[in-house]
C-alpha positions as CSV (number, residue, x, y, z in Angstrom):
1,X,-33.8,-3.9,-3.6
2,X,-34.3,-6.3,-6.4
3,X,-37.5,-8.1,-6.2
4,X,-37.8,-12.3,-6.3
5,X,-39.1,-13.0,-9.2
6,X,-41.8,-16.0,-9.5
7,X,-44.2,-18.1,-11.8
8,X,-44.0,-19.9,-14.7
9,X,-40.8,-21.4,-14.6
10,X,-40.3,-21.3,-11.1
11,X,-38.9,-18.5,-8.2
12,X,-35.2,-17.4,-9.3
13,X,-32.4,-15.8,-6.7
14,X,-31.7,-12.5,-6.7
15,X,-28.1,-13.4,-6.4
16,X,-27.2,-12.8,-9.8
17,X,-28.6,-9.1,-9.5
18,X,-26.5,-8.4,-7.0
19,X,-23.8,-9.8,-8.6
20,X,-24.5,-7.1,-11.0
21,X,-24.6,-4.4,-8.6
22,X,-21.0,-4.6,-8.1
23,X,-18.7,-2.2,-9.3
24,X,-15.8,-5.2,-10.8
25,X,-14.5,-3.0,-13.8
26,X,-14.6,0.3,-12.0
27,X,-12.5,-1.1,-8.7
28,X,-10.2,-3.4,-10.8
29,X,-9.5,-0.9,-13.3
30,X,-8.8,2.4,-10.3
31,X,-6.7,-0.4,-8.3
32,X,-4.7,-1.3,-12.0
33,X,-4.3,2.4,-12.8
34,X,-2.7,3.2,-9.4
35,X,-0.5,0.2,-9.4
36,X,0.9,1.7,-13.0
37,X,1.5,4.7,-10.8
38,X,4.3,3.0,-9.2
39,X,6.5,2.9,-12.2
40,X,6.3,6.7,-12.3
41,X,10.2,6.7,-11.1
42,X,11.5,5.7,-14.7
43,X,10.9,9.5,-15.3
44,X,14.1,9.8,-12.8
45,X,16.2,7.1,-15.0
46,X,16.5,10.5,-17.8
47,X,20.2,11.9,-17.2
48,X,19.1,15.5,-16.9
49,X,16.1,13.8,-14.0
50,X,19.3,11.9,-13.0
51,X,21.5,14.3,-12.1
52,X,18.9,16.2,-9.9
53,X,18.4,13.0,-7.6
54,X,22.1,12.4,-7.2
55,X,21.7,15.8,-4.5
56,X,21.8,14.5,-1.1
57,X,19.0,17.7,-0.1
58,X,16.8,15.9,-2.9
59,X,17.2,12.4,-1.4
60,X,16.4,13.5,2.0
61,X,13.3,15.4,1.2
62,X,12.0,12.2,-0.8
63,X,12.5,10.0,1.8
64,X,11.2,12.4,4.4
65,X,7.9,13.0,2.1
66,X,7.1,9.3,1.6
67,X,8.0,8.7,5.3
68,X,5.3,11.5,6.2
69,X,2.7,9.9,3.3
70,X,2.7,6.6,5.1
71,X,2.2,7.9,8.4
72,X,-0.4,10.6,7.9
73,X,-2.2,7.4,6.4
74,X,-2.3,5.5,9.3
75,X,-3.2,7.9,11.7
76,X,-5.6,10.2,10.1
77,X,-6.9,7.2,8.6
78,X,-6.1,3.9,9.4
79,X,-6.0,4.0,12.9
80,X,-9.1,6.3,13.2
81,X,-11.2,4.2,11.1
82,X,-10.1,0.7,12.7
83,X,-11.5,2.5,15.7
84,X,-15.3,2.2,14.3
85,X,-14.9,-0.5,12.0
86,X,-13.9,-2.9,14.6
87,X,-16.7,-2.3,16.8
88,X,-19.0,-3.4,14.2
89,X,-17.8,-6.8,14.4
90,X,-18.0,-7.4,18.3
91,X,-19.9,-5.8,20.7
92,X,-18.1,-6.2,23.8
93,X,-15.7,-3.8,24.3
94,X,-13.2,-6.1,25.3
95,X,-13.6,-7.8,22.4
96,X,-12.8,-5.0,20.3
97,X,-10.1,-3.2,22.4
98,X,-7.6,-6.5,22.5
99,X,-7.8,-7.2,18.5
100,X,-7.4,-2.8,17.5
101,X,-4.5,-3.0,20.3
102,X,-3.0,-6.3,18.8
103,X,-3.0,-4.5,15.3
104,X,-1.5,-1.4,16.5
105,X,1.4,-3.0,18.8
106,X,1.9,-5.5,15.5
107,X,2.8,-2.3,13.3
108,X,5.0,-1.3,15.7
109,X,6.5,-4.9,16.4
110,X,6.8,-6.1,12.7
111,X,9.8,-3.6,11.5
112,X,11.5,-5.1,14.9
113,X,10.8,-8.5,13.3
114,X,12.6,-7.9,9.6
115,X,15.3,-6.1,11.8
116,X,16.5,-9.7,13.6
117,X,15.9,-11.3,10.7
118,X,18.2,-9.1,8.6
119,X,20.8,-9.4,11.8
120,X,20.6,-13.5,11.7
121,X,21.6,-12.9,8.0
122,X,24.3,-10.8,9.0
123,X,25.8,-13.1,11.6
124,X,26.0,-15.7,8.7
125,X,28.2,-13.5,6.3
126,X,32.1,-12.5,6.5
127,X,32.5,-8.6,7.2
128,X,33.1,-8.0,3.5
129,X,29.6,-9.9,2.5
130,X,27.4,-8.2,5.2
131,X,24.4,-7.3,3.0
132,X,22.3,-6.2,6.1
133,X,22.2,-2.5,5.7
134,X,20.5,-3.2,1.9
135,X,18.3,-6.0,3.4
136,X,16.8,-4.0,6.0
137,X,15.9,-1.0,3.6
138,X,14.5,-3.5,0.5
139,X,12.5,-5.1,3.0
140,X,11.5,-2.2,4.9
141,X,10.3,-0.2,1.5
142,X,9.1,-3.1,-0.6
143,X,6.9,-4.7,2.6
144,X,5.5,-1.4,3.7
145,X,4.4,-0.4,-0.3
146,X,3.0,-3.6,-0.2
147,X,0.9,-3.4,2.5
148,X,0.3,0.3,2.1
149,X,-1.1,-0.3,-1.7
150,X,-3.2,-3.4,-0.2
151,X,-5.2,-1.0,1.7
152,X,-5.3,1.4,-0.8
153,X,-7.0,-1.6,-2.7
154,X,-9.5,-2.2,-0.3
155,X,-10.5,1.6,0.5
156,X,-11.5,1.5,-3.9
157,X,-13.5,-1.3,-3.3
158,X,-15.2,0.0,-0.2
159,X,-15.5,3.6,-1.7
160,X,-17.0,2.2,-5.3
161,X,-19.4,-0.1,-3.6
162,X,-20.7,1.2,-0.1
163,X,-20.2,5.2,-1.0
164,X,-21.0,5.2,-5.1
165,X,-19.4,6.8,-8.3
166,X,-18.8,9.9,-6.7
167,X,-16.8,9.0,-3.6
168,X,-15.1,6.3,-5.7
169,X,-13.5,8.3,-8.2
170,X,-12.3,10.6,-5.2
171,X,-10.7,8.4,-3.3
172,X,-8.9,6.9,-6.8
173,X,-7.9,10.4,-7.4
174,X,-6.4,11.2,-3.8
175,X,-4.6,7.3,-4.1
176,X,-3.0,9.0,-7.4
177,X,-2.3,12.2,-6.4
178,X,-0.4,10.6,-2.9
179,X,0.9,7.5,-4.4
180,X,3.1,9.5,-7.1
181,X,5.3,11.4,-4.5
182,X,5.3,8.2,-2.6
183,X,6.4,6.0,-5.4
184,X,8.9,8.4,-6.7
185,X,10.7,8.5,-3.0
186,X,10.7,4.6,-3.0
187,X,12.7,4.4,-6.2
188,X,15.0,6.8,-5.5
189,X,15.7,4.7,-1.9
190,X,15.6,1.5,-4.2
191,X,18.5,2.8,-6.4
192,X,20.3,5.2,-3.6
193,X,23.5,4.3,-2.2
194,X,22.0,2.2,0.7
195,X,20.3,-0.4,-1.2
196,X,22.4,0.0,-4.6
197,X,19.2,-1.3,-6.9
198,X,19.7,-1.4,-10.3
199,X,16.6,0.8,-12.2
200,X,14.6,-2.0,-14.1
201,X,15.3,-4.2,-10.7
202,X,14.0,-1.1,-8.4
203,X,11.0,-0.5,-10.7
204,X,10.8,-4.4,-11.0
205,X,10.1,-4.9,-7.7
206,X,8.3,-1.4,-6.5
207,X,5.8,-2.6,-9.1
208,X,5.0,-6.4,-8.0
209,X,4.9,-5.0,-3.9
210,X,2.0,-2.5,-5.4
């Protein structure tokens, strides 16, 4: 630990040291990087790429893939971790089984929430306006990257600070290597039938919910 430093001119804080100690350029630059990673679907906008996603087969296993990404996430490691994280905030264990159960029952809930909201839009348009369908799956993919890459943001930080270099760089590496099969399955939901997306919109967008 850095040592207060006295004499002369007077005792100084050590606040500035650990200011230094933190990793800023290393966790901003990994969490930039990763968000870059979710324009990797322009590589699908080439006609020869094109063409290829246009199969039904590849849509489905896209979507299936990215649907299995997200989940493996949060219970391998979302919902395992919360387990021991939130107990080091409260010691009673009441205290920490109502706020982990709130969280998980919210996850669950929240899709229910965009749902009504995207069937109170629906109620509001004629037959041949009803945007629903495309509301529910912009929402549904845009909100989820959002706060799937949020976490992603804060397991850097956590990794670069609490675990060092080492751990760091491998959790930025596994974000990379899981984001891109993710990312590509968004865009090709973003521009699929369903939500009708033009490219530079999907990308557009993918890119400001990372």
């Amino acid at each position: 630990l850095p040592e207060k430093k006295s004499g002369g001119g007077g005792g100084t804080s050590t606040t500035d040291a650990h200011d230094d100690d933190k990793p800023w350029g290393k966790v901003i630059g990994s969490a930039i990087v990763v968000n870059l990673v979710t324009l990797v679907g322009v590589i699908l906008v080439i006609p020869a790429m094109r063409k290829v996603v246009q199969q039904p087969a590849f849509e489905a296993v896209l979507a299936g893939f990215a649907a299995g990404c997200i989940l493996a996430c949060a219970v391998f490691l979302l919902m395992f971790e919360a387990t021991h994280l939130v107990a080091t905030g409260w010691k009673t264990e009441v205290d920490q089984l109502w706020r982990w159960g709130t969280m998980i029952l919210a996850g669950f809930l929240l899709p229910s929430l965009f749902d009504c909201m995207a069937g109170f839009y629906e109620e509001r348009q004629s037959p041949e306006e009803s945007k629903s369908n495309r509301v529910r799956i912009v929402c549904g993919v845009l909100i989820g990257d959002f706060f799937h890459n949020f976490c992603d943001g804060l397991f850097l930080g956590v990794a670069f600070k609490g675990c060092g270099d080492r751990l760091g760089w491998a959790v930025f590496l596994s974000t990379v290597l899981h984001e891109i099969p993710q990312e590509i399955a968004d865009y090709v939901i973003l521009t699929g039938p369903e939500a009708l997306l033009q490219p530079a919109i999907a990308l557009g967008l993918n890119f400001l919910s990372g």
